[in-house]
C-alpha positions as CSV (number, residue, x, y, z in Angstrom):
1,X,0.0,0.0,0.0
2,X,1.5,3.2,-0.9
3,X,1.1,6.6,1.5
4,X,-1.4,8.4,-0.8
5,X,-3.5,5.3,-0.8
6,X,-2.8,5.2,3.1
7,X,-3.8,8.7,3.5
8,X,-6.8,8.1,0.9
9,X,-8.0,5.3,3.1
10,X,-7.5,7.4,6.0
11,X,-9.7,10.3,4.5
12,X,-12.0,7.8,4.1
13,X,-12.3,6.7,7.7
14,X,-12.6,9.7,9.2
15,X,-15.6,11.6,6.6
16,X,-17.0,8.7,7.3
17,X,-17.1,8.8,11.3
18,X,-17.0,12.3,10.8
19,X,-20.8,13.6,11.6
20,X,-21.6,9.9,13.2
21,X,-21.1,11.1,17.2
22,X,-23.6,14.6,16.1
23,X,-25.7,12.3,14.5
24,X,-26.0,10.4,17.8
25,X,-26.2,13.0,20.4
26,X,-28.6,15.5,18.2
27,X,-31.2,11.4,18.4
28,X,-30.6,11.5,21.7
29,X,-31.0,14.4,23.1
30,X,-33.5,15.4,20.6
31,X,-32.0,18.7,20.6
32,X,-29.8,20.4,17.4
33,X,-30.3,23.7,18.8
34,X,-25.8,24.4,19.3
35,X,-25.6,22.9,15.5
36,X,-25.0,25.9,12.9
37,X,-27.1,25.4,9.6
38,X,-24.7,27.7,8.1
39,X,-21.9,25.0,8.8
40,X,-24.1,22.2,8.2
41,X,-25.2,23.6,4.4
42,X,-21.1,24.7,3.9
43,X,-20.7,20.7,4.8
44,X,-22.9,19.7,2.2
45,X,-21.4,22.3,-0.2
46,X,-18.2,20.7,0.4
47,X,-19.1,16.8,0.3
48,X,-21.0,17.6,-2.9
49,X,-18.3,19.3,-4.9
50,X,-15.8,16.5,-3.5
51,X,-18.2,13.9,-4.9
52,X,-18.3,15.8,-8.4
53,X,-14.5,16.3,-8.4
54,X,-14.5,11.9,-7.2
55,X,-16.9,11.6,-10.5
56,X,-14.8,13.4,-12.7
57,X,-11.5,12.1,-11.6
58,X,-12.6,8.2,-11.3
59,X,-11.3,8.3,-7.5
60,X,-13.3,5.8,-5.5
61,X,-12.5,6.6,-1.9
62,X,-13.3,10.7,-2.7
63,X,-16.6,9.5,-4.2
64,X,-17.8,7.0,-1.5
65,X,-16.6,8.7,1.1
66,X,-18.1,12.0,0.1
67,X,-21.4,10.6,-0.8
68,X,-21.5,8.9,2.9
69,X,-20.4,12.6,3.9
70,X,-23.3,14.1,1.9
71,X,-26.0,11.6,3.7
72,X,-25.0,12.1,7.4
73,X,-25.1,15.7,6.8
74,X,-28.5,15.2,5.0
75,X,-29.3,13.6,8.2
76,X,-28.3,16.1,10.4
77,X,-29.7,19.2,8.5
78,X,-33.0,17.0,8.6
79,X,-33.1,17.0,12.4
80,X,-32.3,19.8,13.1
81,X,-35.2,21.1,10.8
82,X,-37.6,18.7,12.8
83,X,-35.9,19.5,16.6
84,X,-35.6,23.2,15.6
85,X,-39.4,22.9,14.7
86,X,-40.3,20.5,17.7
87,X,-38.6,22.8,20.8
């Protein structure tokens, strides 16, 4: 395995797990209200043009990592919509 692919796989891992503990605590507290929208819609921003850039150069870790990116933040921009709403 060379280092890029080491740090590619690394990358991976951690957009991955990235949003997973938010994810978690926003469920169980049922509470988003510390969560920034504006960071949340500048994460989606980000994972999105990553996935593009993945499409376009044929790199597999950028896209699936990315898209995984794109649906935890999906997630969280969902609840806080709903807890915002809620409380």
């Amino acid at each position: 395995m060379s280092i890029i692919t080491l740090f590619g796989f690394i990358a991976f891992i951690t957009t991955l797990i990235g949003l997973f503990p938010q994810i978690v605590k926003a469920v169980h507290t049922r509470s988003t209200k510390d969560l920034s929208l504006l960071m949340l819609m500048n994460y989606l921003i980000c994972s999105l043009a990553w996935v593009i850039y993945g499409i376009y150069t044929r790199e597999n870790y950028v896209i699936l990592s990315n898209v995984l990116g794109l649906m935890s933040n999906v997630v969280l921009i969902i609840l806080k919509y709903h807890y915002d709403k809620v409380n």
